[in-house]
C-alpha positions as CSV (number, residue, x, y, z in Angstrom):
1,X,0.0,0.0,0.0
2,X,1.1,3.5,-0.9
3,X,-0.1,6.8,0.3
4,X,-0.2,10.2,-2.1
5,X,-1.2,12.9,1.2
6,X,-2.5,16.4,0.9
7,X,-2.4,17.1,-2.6
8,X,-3.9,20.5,-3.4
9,X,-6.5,21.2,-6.0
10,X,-5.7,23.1,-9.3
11,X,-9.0,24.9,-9.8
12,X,-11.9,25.4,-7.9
13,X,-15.3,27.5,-8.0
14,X,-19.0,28.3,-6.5
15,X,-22.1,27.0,-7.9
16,X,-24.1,27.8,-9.9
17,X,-26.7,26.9,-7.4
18,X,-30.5,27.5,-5.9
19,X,-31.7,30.9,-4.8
20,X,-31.6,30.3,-1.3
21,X,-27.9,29.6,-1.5
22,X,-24.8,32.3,-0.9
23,X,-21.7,32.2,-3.5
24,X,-18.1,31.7,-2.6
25,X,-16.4,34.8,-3.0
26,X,-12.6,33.9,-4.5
27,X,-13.2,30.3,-4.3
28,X,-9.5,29.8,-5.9
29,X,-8.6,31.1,-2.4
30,X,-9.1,27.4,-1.4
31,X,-6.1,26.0,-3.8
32,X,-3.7,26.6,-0.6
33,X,-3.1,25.9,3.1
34,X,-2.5,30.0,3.4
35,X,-4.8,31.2,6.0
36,X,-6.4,33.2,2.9
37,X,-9.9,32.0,2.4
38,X,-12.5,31.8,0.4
39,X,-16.0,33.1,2.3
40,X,-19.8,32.5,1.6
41,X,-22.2,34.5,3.7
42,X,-23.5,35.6,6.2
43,X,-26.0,32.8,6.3
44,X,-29.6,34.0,7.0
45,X,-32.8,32.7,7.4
46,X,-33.2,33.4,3.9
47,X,-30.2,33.1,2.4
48,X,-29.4,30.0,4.7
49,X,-26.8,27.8,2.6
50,X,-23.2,27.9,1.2
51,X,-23.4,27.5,-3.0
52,X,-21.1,24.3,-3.7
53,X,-17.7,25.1,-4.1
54,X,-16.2,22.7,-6.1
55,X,-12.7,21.9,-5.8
56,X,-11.2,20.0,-8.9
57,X,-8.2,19.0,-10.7
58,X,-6.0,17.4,-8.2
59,X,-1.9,17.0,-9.7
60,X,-1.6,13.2,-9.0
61,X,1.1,13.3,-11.8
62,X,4.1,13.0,-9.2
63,X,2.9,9.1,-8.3
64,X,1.5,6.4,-10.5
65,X,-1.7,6.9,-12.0
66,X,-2.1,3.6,-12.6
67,X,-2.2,2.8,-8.9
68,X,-5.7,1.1,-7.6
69,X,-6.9,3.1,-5.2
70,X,-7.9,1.5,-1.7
71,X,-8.8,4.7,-0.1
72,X,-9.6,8.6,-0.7
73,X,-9.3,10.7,2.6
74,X,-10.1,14.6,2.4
75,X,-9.4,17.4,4.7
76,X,-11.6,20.2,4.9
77,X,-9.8,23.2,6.7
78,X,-12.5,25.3,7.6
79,X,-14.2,27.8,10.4
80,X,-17.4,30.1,10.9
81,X,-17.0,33.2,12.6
82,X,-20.2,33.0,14.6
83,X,-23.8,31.1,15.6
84,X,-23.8,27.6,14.4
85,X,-23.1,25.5,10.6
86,X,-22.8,22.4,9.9
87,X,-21.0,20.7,6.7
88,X,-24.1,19.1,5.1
89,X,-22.8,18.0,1.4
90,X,-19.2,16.7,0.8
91,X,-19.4,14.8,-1.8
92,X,-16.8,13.3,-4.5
93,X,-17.4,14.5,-8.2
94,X,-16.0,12.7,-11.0
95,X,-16.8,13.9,-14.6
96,X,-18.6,17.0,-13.8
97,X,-20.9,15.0,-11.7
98,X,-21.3,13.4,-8.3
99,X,-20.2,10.4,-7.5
100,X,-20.7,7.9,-4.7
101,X,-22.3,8.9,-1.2
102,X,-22.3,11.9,1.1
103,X,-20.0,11.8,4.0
104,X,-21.9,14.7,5.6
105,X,-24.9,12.7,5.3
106,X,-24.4,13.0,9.4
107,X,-24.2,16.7,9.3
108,X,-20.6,18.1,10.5
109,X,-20.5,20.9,13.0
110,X,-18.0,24.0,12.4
111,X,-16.1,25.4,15.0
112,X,-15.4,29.3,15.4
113,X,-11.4,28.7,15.2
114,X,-9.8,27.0,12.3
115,X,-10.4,22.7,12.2
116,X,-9.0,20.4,10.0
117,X,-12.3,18.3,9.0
118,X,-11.3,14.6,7.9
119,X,-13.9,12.5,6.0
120,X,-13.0,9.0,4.5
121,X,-9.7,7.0,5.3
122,X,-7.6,4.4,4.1
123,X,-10.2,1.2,2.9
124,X,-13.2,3.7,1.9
125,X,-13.6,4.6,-1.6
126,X,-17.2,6.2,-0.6
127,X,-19.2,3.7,-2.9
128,X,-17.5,6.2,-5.8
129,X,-16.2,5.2,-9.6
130,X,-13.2,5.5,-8.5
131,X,-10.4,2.9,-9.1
132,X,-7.4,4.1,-9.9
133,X,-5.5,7.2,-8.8
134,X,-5.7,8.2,-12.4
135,X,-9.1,9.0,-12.3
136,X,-8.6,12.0,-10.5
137,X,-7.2,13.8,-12.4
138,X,-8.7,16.5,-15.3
139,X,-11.5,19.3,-14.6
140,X,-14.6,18.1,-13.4
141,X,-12.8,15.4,-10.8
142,X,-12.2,16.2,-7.5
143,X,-14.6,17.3,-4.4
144,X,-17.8,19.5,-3.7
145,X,-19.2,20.6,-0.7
146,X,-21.7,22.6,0.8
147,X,-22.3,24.4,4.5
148,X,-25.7,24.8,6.0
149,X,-26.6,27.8,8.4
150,X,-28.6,25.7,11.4
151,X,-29.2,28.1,14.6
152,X,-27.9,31.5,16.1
153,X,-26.1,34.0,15.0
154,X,-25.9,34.2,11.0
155,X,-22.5,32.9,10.4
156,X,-20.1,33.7,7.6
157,X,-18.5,30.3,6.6
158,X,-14.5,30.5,5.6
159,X,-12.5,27.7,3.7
160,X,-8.9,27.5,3.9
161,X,-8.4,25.1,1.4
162,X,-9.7,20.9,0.5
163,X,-6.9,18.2,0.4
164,X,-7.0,14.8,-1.0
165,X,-4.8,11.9,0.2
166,X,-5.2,8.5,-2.0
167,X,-4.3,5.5,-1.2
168,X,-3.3,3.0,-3.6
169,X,-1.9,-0.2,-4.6
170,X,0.7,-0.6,-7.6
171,X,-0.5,-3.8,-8.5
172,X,-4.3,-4.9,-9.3
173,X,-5.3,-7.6,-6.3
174,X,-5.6,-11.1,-7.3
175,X,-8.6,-12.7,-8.3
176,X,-9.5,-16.2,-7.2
177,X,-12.4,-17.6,-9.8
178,X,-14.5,-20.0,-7.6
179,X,-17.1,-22.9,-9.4
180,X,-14.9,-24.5,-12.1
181,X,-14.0,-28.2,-11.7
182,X,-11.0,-29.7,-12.6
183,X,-11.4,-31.7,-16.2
184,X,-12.5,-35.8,-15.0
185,X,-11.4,-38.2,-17.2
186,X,-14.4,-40.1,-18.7
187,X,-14.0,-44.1,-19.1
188,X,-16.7,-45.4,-21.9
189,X,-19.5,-46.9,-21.3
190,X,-20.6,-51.1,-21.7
191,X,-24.0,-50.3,-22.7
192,X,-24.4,-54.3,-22.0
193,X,-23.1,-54.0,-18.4
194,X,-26.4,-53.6,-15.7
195,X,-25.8,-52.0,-12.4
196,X,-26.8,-54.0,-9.4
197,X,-28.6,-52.6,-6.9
């Protein structure tokens, strides 16, 4: 098993989304682990949801990209600056599209000081079309999430920036094929010979 950690996304961007949603202002902000964020809100009432900010294009091209993947980890660096929010999409995208299941199915409080958020590990490829580190990489491969205003004080939601760690195999895992019989040797037959029972 191999590990490719915290590999920064080449492009990222907010929405388009739903009219009760806020946009990401300078969502490239979230290419680097800088302290310089990209912000959506304040959340209201209203306007009570983050737009998706996807984060795509991950450089994989320093490992192999024929590795098969046997885990995708992400780290979400992340704060609000008041009242309460919870991560309620993260999500992998693959093709311009999503992909797999949500791990903020489970909504994910935010904390008013800067946390490192992890969701997946090592043996989870999040029911995803992912295989091969490979697949990661291009526009319209990577992550999306979204934040969700829940109680309090509207909150303004800040993203440092979205890492990927892969972990991979070099080698594609044996495959035992079960239900075929050895060939039997068949002796012919004396149609004239009876069996006695």
């Amino acid at each position: 098993m191999a590990l490719a950690s915290n590999i920064l996304p080449t492009n990222s961007s907010s929405g388009p989304d739903t009219p009760d949603a806020d946009a990401w202002d300078s969502p490239n902000n979230a290419l680097a682990c800088d302290s310089v964020y990209t912000v959506s809100g304040p959340l209201t009432l209203v306007i009570f949801q983050t737009a998706i900010l996807a984060a795509e294009s991950y450089d994989l091209t320093a490992i192999n990209n024929s590795g098969i993947l046997t885990g995708i980890e992400v780290h979400i660096e992340a704060l609000i600056d008041q009242g309460n929010a919870n991560f309620t999409e993260v999500y992998l995208r693959r093709n311009n599209a999503r992909t797999g299941i949500n791990k903020a199915d489970t909504p994910v409080a935010l904390a008013t000081s800067e946390t490192d958020h992890q969701f997946g590990a090592d043996g989870d490829l999040w029911s995803s079309s992912y295989r091969t580190v490979g697949d990661f990489l291009g526009s319209g491969n990577g992550i999306e999430i979204r934040i969700t205003r829940t109680d309090g004080s509207d909150p303004t939601a800040s993203i440092d920036c979205i890492t990927l760690t892969c972990y991979f195999t070099n080698s594609r895992p044996f495959i035992m094929r079960f239900g075929l019989s050895p060939r039997r040797a068949t002796l012919p037959i004396n149609r004239n010979q009876r069996s006695r029972i």
